[in-house]
C-alpha positions in Angstrom: 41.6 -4.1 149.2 39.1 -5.0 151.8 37.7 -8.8 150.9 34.2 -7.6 150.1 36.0 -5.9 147.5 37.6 -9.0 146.1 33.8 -10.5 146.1 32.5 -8.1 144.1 35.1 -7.9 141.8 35.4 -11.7 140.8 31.4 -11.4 140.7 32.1 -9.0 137.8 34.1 -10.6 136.1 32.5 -14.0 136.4 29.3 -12.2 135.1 31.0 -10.5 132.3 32.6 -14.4 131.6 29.3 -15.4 131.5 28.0 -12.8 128.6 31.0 -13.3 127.0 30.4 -17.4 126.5 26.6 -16.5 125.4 27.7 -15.3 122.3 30.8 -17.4 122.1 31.0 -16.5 117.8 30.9 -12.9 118.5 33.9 -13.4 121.0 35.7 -15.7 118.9 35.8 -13.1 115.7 37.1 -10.4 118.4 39.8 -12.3 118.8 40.3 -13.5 115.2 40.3 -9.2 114.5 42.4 -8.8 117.7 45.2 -11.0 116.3 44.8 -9.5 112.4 45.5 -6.3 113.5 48.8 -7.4 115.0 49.4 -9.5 112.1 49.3 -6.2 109.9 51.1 -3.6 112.4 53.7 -7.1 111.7 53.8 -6.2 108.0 54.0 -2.4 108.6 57.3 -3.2 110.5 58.7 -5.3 107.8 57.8 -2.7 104.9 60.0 -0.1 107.1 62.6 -2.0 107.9 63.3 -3.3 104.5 64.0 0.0 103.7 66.1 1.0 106.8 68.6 -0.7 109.3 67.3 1.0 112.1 64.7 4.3 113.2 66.2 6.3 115.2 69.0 4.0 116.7 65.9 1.3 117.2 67.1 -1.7 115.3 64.7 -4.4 113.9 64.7 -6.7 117.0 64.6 -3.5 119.6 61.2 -2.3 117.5 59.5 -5.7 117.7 60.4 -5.4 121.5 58.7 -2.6 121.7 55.7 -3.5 119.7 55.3 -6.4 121.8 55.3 -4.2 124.8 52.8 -1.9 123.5 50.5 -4.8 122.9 51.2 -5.9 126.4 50.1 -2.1 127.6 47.2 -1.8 125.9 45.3 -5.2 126.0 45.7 -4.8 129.5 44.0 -1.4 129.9 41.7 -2.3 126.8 40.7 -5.4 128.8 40.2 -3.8 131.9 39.2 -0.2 132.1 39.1 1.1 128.8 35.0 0.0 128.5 34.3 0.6 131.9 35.8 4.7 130.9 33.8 4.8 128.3 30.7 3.5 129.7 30.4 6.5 132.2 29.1 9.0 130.0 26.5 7.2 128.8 25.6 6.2 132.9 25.5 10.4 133.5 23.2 11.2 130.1 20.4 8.5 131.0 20.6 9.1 134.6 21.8 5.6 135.8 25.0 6.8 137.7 22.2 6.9 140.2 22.0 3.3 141.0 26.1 3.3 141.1 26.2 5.7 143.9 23.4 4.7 146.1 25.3 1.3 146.4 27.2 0.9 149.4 30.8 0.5 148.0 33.3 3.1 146.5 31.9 4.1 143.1 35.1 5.0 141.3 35.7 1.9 142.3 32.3 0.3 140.7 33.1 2.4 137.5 36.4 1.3 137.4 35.8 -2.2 137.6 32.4 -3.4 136.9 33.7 -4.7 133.0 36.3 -6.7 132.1 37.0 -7.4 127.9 38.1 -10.6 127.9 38.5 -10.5 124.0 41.3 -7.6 124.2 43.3 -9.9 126.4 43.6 -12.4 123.0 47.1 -9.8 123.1 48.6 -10.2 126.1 49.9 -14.2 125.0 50.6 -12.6 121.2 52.8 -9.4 122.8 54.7 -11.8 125.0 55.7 -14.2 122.4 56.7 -11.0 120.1 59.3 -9.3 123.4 60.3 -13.1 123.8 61.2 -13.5 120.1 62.9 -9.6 119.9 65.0 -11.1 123.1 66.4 -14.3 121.2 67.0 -12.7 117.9 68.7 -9.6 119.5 70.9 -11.5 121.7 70.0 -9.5 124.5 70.9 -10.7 128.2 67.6 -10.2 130.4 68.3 -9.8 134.5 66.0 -10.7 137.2 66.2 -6.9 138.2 65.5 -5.5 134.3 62.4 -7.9 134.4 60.9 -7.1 137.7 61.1 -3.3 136.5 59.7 -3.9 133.4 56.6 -5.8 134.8 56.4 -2.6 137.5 56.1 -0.6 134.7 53.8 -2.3 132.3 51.3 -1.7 135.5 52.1 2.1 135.9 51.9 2.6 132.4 48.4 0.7 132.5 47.4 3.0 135.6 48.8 5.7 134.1 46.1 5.5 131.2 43.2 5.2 133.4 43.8 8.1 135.6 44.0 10.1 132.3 40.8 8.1 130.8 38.9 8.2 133.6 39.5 12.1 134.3 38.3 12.6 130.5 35.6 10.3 130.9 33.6 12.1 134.2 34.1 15.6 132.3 30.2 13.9 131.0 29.0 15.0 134.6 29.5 18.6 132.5 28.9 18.2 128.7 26.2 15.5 129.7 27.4 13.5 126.7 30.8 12.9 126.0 31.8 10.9 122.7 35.4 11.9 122.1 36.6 9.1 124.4 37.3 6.6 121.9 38.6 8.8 119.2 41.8 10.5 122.5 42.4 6.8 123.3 43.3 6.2 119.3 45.5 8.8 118.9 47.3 8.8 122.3 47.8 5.0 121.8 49.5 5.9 118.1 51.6 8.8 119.5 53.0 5.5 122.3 53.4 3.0 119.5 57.0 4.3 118.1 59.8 5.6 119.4 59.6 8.3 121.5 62.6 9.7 119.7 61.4 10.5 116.4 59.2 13.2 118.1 62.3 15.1 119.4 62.7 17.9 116.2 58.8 18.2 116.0 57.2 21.3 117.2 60.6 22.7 118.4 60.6 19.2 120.7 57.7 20.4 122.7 55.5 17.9 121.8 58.1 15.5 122.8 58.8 17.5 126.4 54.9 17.6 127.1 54.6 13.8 126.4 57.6 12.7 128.2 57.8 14.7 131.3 54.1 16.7 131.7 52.1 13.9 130.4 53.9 11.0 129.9 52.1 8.7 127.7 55.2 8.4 125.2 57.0 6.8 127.8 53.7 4.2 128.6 55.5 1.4 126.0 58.7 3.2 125.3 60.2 3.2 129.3 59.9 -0.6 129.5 61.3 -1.4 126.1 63.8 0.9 127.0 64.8 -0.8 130.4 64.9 -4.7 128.7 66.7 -4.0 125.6 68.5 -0.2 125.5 69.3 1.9 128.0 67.6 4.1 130.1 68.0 6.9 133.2 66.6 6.6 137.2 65.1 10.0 137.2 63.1 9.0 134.5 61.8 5.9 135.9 60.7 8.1 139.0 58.7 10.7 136.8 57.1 7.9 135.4 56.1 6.4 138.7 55.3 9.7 140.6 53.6 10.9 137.3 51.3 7.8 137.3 50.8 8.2 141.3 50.0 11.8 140.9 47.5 11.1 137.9 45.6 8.2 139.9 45.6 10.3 143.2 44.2 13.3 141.0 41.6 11.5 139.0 39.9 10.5 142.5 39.7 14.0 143.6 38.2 15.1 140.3 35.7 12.8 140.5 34.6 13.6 143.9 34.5 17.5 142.9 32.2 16.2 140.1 29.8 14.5 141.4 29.3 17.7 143.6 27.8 19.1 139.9 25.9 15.6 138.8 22.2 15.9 138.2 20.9 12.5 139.3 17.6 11.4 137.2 15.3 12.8 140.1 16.4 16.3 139.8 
């Protein structure tokens, strides 16, 4: 990244800082509802597993791991890109995607990083105490290697999600408003939360193909969890990764073919 980029980007976030600290009750509930939610998803757990010894060969301690790393996943993309995604189609309806492209830097890249939500990162300390806990209670014995390849892919997965986001996000440039944003990243984010094996007999296992190997937002939590405290394969690892590259590489090219059909506010 070229250092004016660096300067522009700590400018953002030192802006978005400072909005953050002028309403310093608002940001503090955020995190109170941040934490609460993770407090009941908690409870969820322990109602199933009171029932059951394990779903799907996930034990107790594997299933907090996993938990944990969804947290870690999300808070990280909710922190960084998911508002700054959703933002865009409300740039293309009132016409201000104007002033983002007449500046003279990338604009994916000011679309992609002008925000930062510095509530959703309240997660990121909670998820990493849960995966530290779901270590020491399992017993597990954690490698350098595992846990360089599980931070590598806690960032694909997080990349993995913007390319998709942000590729669903300029389709505004066409239906001028675009309000499903919110409502895809729900539901893709509760299909990622469990194991990825419990999806295998649905659908004749399609649904479990498509969101493994086509789009592979199953694997966004599951792949890490997988590497630190079960097993997992190399050619899936490399799916995931050229799957994530492919994504990012593709969601640039889309957006250059749509700004070829955006109406700026003059026209």
């Amino acid at each position: 990244m070229r250092p004016r980029y660096h300067r522009i980007l700590l400018r953002f976030w030192k802006n978005c800082l400072l909005r953050e600290m002028t309403f310093r009750g608002h940001f503090i509930l955020r995190i109170f509802g941040e934490v609460g939610w993770v407090v009941l998803l908690l409870i969820f757990i322990e109602v199933i597993f009171s029932k059951t010894s394990n779903v799907r060969g996930w034990s107790e301690d594997q299933y907090l791991f996993l938990m944990g790393t969804h947290m870690l996943v999300t808070s990280l993309f909710e922190a960084f890109f998911f508002e700054n995604c959703w933002r865009i189609s409300d740039l293309v309806r009132t016409g201000n995607l104007d002033f983002v492209l007449v500046k003279p830097a990338n604009p994916q890249f000011l679309l992609t990083f002008e925000r930062i939500d510095f509530a959703a990162l309240a997660n990121v300390p909670v998820g990493s105490a849960l995966c530290l806990y779901a270590v020491m209670q399992g017993g597990y014995t954690i490698t350098l290697a595992h846990l360089s390849l599980y931070i590598v892919l806690i960032f694909t997965g997080v990349v993995m999600l913007y390319a998709m986001l942000f590729m669903f996000a300029i389709t505004s440039v066409w239906l001028i408003r675009q309000t499903g944003l919110d409502a895809l990243w729900f539901y893709a984010m509760s299909l990622s939360r469990y194991p990825s094996e419990i999806y295998r007999n649905f659908a004749g296992g399609t649904l479990w193909f498509v969101c493994v190997f086509v789009v592979p937002v199953l694997m966004v939590a599951n792949l890490p969890a997988n590497v630190m405290v079960r097993t997992f394969t190399t050619p899936l690892i490399i799916n995931f990764m050229a799957s994530a590259i492919g994504l990012l590489i593709l969601s640039s090219v889309a957006f250059k073919f749509a700004l070829r059909s955006y109406r700026s506010a003059s026209s």
